[in-house]
Z-matrix of the N, CA and C atoms (Angstrom, degrees):
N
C 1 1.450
C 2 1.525 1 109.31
N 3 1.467 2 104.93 1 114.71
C 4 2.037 3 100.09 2 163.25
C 5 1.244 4 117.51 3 -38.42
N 6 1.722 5 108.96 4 141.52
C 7 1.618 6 111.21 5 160.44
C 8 1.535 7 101.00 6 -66.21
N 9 1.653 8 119.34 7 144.09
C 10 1.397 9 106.08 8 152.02
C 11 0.853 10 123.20 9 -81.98
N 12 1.866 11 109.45 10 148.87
C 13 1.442 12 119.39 11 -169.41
C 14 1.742 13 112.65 12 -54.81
N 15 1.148 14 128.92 13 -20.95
C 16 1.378 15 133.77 14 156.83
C 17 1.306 16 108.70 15 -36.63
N 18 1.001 17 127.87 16 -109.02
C 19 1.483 18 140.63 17 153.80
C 20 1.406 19 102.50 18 14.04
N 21 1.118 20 126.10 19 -86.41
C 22 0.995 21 146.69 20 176.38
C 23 1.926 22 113.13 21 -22.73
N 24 1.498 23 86.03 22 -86.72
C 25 1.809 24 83.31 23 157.89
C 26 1.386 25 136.80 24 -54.22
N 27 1.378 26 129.52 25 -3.85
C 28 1.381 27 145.69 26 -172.74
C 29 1.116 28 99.73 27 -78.02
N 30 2.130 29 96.16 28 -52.31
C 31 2.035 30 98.80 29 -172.32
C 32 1.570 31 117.74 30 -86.64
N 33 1.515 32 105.94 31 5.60
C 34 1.191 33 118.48 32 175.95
C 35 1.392 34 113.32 33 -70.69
N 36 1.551 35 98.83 34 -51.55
C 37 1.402 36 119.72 35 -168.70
C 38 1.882 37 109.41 36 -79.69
N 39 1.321 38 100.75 37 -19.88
C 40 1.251 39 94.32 38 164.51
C 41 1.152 40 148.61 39 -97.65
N 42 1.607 41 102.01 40 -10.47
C 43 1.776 42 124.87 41 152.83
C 44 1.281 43 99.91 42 -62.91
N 45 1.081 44 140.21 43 -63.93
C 46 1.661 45 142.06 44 -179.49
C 47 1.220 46 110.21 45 -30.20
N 48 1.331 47 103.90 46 -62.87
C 49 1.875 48 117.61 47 -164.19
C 50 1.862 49 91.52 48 -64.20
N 51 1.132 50 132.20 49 -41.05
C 52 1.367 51 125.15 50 -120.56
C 53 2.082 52 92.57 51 -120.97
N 54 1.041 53 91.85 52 -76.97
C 55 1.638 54 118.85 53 -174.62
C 56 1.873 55 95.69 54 -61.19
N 57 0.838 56 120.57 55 -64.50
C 58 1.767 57 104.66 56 164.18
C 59 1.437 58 134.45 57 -73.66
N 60 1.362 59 111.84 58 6.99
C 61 1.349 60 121.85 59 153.75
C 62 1.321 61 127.09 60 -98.30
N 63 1.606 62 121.00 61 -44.30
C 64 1.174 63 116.15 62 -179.89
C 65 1.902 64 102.42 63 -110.27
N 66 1.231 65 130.94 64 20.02
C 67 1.579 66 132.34 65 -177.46
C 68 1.621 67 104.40 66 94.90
N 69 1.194 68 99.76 67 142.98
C 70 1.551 69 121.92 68 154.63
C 71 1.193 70 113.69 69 -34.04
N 72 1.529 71 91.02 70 -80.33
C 73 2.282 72 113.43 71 -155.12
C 74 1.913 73 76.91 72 -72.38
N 75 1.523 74 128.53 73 -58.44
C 76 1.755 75 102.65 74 -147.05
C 77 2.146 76 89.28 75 -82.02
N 78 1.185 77 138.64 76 23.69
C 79 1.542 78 124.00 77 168.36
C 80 1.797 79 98.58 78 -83.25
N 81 0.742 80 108.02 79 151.39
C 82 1.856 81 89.22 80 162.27
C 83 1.946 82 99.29 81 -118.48
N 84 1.057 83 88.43 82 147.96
C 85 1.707 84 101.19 83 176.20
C 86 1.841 85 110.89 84 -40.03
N 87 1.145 86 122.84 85 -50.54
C 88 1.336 87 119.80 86 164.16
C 89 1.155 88 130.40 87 2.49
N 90 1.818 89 90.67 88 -76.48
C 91 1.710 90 119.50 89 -166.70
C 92 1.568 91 99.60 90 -78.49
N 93 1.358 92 128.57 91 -34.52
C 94 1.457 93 135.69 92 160.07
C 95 1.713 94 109.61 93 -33.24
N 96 1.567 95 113.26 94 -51.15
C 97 1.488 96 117.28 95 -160.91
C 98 1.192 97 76.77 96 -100.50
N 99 1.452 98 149.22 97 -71.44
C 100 1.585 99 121.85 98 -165.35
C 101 1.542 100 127.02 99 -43.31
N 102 1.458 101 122.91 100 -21.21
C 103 0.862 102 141.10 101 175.02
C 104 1.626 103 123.64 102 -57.77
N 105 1.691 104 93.17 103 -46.02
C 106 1.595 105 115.41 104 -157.09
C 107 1.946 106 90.52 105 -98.13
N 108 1.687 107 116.58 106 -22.92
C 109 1.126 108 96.27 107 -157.65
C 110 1.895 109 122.68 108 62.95
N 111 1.406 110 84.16 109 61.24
C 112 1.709 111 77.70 110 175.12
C 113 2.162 112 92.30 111 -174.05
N 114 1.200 113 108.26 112 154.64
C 115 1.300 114 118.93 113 -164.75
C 116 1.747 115 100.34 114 -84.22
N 117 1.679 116 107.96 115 178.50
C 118 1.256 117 111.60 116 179.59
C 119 1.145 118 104.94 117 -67.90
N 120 1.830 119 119.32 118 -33.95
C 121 1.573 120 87.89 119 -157.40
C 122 1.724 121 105.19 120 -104.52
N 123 1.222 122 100.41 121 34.77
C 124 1.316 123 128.79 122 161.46
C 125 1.737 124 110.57 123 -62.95
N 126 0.672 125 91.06 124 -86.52
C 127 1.600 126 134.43 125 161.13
C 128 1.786 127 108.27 126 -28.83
N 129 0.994 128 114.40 127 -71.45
C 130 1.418 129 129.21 128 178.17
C 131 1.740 130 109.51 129 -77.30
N 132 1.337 131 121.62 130 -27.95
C 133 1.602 132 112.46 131 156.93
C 134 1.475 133 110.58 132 -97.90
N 135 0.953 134 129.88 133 63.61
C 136 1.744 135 147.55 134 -174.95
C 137 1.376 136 116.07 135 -150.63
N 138 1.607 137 101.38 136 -58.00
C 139 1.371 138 117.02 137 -174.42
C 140 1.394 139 131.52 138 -158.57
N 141 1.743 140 101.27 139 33.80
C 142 1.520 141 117.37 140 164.53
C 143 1.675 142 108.44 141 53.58
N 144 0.982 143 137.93 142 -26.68
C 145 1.526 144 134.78 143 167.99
C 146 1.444 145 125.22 144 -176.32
N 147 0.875 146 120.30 145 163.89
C 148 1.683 147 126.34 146 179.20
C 149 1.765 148 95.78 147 -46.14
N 150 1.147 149 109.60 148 -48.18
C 151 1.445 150 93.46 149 -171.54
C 152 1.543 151 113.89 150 -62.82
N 153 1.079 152 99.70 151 -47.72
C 154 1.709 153 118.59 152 178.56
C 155 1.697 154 94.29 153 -38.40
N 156 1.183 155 125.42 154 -70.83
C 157 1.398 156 123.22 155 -171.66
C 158 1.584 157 100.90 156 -57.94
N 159 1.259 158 130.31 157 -60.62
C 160 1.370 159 119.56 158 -168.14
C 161 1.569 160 101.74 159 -44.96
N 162 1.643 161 125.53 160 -47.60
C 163 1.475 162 126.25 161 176.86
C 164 1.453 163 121.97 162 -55.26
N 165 1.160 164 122.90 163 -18.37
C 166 1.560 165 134.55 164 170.59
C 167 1.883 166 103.03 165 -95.23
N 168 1.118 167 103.59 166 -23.07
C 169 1.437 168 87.95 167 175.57
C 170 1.762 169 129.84 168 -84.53
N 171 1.428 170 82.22 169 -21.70
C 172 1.662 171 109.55 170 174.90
C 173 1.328 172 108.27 171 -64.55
N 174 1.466 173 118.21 172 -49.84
C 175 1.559 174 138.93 173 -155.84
C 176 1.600 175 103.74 174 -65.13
N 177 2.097 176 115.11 175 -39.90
C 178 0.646 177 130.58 176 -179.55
C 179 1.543 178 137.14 177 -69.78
N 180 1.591 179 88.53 178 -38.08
C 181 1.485 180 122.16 179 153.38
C 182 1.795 181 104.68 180 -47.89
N 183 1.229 182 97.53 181 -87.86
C 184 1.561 183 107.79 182 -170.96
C 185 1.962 184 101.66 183 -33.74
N 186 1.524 185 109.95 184 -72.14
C 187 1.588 186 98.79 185 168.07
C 188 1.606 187 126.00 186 -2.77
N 189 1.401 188 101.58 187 -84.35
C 190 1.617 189 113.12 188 164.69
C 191 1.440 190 129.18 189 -41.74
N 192 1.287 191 106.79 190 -47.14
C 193 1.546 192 106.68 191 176.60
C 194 1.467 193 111.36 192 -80.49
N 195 1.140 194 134.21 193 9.93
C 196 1.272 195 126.11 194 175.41
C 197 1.520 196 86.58 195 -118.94
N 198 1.490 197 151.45 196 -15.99
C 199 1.251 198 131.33 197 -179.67
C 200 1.615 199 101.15 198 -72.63
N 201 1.685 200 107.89 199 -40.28
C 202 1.263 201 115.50 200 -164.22
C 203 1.820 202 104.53 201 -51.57
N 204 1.622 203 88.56 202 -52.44
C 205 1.736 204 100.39 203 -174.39
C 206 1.411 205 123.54 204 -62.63
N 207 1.539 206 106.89 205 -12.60
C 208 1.568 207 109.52 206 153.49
C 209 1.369 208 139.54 207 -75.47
N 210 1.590 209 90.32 208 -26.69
C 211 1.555 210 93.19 209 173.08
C 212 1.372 211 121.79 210 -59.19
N 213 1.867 212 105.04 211 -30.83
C 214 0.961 213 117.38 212 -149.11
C 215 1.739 214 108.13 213 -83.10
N 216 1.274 215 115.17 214 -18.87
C 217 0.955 216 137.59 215 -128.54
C 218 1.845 217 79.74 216 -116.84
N 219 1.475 218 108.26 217 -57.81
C 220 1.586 219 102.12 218 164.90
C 221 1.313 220 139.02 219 -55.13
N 222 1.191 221 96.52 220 -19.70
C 223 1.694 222 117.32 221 -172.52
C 224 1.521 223 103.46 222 -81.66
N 225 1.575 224 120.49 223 -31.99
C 226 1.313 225 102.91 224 176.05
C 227 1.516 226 138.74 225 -107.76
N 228 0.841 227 115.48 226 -154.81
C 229 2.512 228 108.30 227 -141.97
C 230 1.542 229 100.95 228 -91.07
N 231 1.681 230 99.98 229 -47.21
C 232 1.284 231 116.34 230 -166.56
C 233 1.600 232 129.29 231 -109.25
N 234 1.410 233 123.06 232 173.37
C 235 1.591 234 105.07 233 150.15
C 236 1.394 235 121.62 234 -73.27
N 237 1.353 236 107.65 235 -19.22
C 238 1.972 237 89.92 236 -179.60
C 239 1.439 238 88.93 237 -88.02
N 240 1.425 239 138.45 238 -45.75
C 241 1.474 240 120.22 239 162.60
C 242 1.881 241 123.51 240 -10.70
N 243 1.388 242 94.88 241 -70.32
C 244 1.334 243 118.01 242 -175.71
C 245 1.196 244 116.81 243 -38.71
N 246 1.357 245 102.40 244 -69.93
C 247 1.945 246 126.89 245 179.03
C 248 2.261 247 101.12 246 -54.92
N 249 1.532 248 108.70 247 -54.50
C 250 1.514 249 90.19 248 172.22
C 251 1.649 250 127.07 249 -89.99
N 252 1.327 251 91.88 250 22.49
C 253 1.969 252 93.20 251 153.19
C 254 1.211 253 129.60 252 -65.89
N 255 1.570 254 118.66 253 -12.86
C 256 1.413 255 110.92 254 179.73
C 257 1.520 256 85.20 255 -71.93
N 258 0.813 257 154.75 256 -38.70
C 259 1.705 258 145.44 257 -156.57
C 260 1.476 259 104.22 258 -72.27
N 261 1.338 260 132.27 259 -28.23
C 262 1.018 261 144.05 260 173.93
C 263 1.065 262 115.71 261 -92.19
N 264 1.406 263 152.96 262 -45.28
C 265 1.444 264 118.86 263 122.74
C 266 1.156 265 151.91 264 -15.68
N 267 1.239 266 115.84 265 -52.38
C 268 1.651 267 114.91 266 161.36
C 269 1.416 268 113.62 267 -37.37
N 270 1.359 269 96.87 268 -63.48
C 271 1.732 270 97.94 269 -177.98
C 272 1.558 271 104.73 270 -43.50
N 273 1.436 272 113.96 271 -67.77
C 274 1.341 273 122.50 272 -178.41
C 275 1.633 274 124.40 273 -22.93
N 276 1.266 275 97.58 274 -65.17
C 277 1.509 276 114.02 275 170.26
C 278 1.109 277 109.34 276 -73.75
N 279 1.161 278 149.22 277 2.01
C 280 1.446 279 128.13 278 164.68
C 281 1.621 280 103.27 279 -105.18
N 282 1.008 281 124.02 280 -0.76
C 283 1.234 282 129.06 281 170.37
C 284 1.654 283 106.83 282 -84.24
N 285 1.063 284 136.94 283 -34.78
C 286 1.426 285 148.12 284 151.69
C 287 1.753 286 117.18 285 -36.10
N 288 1.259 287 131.08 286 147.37
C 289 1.706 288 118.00 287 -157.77
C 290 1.489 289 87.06 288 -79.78
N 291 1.528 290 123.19 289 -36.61
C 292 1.550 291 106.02 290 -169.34
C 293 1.606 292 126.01 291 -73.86
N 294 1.256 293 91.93 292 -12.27
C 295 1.466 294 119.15 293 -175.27
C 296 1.701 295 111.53 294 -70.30
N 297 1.269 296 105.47 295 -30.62
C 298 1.984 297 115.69 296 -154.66
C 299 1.689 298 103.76 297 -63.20
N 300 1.791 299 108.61 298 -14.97
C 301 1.371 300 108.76 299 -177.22
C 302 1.282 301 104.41 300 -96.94
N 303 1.276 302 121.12 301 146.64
C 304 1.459 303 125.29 302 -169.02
C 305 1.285 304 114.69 303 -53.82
N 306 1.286 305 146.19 304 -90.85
C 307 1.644 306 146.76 305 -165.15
C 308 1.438 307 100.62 306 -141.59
N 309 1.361 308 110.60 307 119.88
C 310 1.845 309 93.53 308 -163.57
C 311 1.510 310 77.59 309 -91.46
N 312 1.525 311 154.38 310 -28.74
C 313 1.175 312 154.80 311 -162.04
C 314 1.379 313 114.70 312 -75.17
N 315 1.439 314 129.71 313 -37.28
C 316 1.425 315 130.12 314 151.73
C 317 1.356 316 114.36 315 -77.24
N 318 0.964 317 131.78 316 -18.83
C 319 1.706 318 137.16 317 171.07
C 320 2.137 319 100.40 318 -56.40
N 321 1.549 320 77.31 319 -77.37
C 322 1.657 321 74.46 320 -173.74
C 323 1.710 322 120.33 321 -72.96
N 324 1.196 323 119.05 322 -5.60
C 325 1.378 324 122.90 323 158.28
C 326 1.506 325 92.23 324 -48.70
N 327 1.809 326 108.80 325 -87.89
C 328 1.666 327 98.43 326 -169.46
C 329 1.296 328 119.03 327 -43.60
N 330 0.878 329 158.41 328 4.22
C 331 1.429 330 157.74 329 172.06
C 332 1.520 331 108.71 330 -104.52
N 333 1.169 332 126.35 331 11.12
C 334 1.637 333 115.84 332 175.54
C 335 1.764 334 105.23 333 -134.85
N 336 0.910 335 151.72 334 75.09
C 337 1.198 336 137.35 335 173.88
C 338 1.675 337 121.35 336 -37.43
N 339 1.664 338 110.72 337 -26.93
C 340 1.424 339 98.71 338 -174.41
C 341 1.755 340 81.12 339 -162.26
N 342 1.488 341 92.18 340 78.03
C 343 1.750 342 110.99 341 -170.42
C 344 1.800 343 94.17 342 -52.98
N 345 1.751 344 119.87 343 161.04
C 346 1.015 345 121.76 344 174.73
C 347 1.503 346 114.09 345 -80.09
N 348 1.093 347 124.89 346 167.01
C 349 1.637 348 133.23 347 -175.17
C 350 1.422 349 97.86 348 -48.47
N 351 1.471 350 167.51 349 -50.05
C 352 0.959 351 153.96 350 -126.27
C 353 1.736 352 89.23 351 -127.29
N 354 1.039 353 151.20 352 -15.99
C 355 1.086 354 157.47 353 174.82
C 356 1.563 355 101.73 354 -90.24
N 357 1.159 356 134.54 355 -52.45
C 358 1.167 357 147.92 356 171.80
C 359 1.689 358 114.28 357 -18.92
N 360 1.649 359 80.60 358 -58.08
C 361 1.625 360 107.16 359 -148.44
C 362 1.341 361 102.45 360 -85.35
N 363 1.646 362 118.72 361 -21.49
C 364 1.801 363 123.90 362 178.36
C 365 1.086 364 106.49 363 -87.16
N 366 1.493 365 120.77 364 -34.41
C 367 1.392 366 116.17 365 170.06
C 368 1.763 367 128.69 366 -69.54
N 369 1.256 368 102.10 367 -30.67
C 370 1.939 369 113.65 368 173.66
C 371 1.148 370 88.40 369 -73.63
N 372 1.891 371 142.95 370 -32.46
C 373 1.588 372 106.76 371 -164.86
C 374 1.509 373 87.73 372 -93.88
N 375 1.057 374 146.52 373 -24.19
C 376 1.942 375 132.98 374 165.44
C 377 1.699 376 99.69 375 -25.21
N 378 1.198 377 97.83 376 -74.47
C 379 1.287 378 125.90 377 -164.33
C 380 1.724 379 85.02 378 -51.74
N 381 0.718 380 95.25 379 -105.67
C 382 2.138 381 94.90 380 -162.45
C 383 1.150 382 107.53 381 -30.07
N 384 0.929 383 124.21 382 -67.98
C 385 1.641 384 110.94 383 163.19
C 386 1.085 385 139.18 384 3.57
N 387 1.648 386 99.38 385 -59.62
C 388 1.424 387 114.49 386 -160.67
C 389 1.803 388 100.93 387 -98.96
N 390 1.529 389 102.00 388 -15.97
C 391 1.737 390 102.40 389 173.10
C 392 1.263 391 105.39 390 -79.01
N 393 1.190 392 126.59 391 -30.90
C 394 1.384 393 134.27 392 -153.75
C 395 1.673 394 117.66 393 -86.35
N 396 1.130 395 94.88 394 -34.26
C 397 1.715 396 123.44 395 165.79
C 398 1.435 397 98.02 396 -52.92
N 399 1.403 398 103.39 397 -86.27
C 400 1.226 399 130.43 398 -166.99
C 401 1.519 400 121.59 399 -44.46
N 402 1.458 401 112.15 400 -26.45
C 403 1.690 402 126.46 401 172.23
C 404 1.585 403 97.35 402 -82.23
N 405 1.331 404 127.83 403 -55.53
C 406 1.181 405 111.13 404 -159.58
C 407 1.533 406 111.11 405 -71.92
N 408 1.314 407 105.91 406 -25.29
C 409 1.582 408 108.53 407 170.29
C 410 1.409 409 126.46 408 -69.82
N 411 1.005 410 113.92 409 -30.89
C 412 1.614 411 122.58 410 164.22
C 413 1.873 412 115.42 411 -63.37
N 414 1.493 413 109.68 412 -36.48
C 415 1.418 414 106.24 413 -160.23
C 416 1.739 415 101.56 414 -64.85
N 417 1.023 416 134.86 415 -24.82
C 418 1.896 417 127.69 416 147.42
C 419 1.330 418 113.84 417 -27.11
N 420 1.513 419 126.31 418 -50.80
C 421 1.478 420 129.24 419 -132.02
C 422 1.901 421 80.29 420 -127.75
N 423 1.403 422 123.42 421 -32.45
C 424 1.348 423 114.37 422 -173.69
C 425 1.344 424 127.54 423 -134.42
N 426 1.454 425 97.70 424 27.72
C 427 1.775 426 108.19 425 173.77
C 428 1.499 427 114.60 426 33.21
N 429 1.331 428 102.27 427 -119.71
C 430 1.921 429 97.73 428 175.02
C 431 1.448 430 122.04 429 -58.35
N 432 1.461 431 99.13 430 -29.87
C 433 1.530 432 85.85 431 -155.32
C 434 2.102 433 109.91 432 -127.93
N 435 1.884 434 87.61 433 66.07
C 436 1.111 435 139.48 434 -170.91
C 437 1.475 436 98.93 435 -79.86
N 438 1.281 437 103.70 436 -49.43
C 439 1.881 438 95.40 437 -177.51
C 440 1.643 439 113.99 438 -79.98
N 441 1.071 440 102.98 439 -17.20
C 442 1.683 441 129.90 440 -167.60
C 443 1.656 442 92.64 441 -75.23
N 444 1.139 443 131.68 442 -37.63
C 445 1.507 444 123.32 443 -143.70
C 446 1.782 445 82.31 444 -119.62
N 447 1.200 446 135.08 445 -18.64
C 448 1.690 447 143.82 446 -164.44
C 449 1.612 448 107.34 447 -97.15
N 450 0.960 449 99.86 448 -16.13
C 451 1.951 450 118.52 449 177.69
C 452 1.430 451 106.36 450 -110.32
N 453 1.231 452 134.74 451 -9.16
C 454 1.503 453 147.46 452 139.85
C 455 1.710 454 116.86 453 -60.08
N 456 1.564 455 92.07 454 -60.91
C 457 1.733 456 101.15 455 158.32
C 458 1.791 457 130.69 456 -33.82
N 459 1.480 458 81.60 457 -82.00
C 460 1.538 459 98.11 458 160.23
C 461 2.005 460 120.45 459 -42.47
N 462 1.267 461 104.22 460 -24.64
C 463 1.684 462 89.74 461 179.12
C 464 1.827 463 100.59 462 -86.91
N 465 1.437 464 116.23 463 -53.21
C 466 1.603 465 118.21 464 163.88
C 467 1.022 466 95.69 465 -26.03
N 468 1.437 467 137.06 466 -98.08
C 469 1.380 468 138.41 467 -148.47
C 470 1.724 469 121.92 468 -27.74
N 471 1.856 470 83.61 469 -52.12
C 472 1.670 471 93.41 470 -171.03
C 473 1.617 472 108.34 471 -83.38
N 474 1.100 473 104.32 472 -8.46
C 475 1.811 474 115.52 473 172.93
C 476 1.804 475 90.41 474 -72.86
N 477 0.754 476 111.91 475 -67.81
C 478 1.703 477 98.55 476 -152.16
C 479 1.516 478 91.14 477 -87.53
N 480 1.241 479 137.25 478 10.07
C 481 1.697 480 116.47 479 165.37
C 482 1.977 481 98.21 480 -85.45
N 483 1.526 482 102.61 481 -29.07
C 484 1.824 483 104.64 482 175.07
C 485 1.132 484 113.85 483 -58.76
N 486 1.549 485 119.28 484 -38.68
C 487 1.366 486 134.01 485 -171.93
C 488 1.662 487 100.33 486 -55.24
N 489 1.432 488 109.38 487 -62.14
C 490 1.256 489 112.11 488 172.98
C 491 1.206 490 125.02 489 -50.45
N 492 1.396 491 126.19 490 -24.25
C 493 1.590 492 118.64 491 -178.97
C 494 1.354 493 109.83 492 -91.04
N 495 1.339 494 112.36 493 -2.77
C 496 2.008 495 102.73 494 167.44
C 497 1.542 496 84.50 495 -114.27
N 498 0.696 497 140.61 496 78.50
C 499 1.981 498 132.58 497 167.03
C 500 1.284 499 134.10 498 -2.51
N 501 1.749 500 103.38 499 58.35
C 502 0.757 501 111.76 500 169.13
C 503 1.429 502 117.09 501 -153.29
N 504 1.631 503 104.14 502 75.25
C 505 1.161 504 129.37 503 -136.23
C 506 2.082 505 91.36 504 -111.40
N 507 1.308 506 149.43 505 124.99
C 508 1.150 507 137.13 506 -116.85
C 509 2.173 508 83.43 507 -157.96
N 510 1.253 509 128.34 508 77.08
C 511 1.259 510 128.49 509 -151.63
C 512 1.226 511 85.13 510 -73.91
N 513 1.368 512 117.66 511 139.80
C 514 1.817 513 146.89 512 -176.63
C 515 1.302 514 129.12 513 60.02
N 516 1.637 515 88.90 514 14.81
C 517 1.965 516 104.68 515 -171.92
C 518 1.910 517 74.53 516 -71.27
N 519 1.088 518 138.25 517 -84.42
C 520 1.342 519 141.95 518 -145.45
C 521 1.968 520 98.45 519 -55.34
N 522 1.279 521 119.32 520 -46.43
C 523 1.095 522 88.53 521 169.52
C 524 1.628 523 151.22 522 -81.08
N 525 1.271 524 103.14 523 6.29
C 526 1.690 525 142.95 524 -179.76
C 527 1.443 526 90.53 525 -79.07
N 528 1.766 527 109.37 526 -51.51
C 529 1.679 528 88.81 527 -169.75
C 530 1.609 529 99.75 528 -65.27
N 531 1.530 530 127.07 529 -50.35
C 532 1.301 531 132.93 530 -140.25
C 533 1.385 532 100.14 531 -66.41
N 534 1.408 533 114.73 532 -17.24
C 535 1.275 534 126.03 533 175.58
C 536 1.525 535 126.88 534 -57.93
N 537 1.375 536 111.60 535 -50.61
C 538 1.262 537 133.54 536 168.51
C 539 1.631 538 125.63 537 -58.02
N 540 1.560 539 94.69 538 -37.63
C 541 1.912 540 110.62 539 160.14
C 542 1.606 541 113.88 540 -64.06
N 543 1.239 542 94.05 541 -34.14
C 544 1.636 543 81.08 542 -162.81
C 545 1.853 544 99.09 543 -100.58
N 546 1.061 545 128.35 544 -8.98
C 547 1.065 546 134.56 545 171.29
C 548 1.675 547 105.63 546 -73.08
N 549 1.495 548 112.24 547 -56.10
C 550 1.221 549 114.29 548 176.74
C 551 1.324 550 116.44 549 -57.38
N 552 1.466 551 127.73 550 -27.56
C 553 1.337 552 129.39 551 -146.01
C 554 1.973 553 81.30 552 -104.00
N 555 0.577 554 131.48 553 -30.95
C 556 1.919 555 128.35 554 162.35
C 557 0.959 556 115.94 555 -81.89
N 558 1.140 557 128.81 556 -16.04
C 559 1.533 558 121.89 557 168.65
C 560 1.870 559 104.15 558 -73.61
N 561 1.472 560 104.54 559 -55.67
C 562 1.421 561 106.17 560 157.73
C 563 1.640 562 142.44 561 -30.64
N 564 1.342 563 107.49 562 -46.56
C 565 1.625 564 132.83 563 153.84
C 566 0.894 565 123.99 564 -42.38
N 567 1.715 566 111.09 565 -56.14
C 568 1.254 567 124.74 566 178.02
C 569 1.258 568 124.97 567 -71.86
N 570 1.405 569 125.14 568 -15.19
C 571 1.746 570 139.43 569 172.49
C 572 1.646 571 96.50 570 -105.66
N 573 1.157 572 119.44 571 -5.67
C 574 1.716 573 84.43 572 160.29
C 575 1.375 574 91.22 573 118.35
N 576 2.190 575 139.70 574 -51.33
C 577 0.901 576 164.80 575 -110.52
C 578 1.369 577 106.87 576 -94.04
N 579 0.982 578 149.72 577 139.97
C 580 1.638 579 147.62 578 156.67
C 581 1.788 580 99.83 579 -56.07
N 582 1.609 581 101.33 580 145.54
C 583 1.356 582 106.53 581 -170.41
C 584 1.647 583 105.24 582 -90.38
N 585 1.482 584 109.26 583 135.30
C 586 1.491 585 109.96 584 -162.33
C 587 1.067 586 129.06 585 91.25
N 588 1.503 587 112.88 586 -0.24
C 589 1.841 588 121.80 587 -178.15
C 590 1.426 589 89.72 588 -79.82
């Protein structure tokens, strides 16, 4: 028999609410199903284990945050526009209720040293994702050395989502820096220079 999609979204919504607010490993599955209103083997014919759900909850996460980062990404004028919309997303999405918790994807990274296969796999597509974005959006503003200046990106980003998880989170400090990369990294282009020399 299918879980219903009810159900389903309940324990979605309650790994979200719960397991990225107060941790993965210290939530215990319990408060997950008390939460959702729904039994273990609810739970376990849905999504084979706590991890399994934390990996569908991530997936779901990620979904959203890449719709958000499109909007964001449409909304603006230019390519250096374009490329610092992830900064404008962030804001965006954390303004959203699922959003208000800092990065549930670097959260539960730190909490796994050698995450399980289904944890693994939501966290490498964050990660590529977010390089992959980030290179093709740069190659306007950084010709070759597009991946070079998007892995600069990617460290800003995850700098000020950390910032946010001790509270002391500093709104447009990260895009001020990203600013200076990508400004520098066309100024570079524009003389001829490898980006980052």
């Amino acid at each position: 028999m299918a879980t219903r999609t009810s159900t389903r979204t309940r324990l979605l919504d309650a790994a979200d609410e719960l397991l990225f607010s107060r941790g993965v490993v210290a939530t215990p599955v319990d408060a997950v199903l008390q939460r959702a209103g729904a039994s273990p083997a609810t739970l376990y014919r849905a999504y084979g284990s706590k991890e399994g759900l934390v990996a569908a909850a991530l997936e779901r996460r990620h979904q959203h945050w890449c719709e958000v980062w499109d909007e964001a990404v449409a909304a603006a004028e230019d390519d250096r526009g374009r490329l610092l919309a992830v900064f404008a997303a962030l804001e965006s999405f954390r303004a959203r209720p699922e959003g208000a918790r800092w990065c549930a994807f670097l959260g539960t990274a730190a909490e796994y040293a050698d995450p399980p296969a289904p944890l693994a796999d939501a966290l490498r597509l964050e990660s590529v994702t977010m390089l992959e974005r980030l290179t093709a959006l740069a190659e306007p503003v950084a010709g070759a050395g597009a991946e070079e200046l998007a892995r600069a990106l990617v460290l800003v980003v995850s700098g000020q989502l950390a910032l946010r998880l001790r509270g002391e989170d500093a709104p447009g400090l990260g895009c001020r820096i990203a600013l200076i990369l990508v400004d520098d990294a066309a100024r570079a282009v524009a003389a001829g220079q490898p980006v980052g020399s």
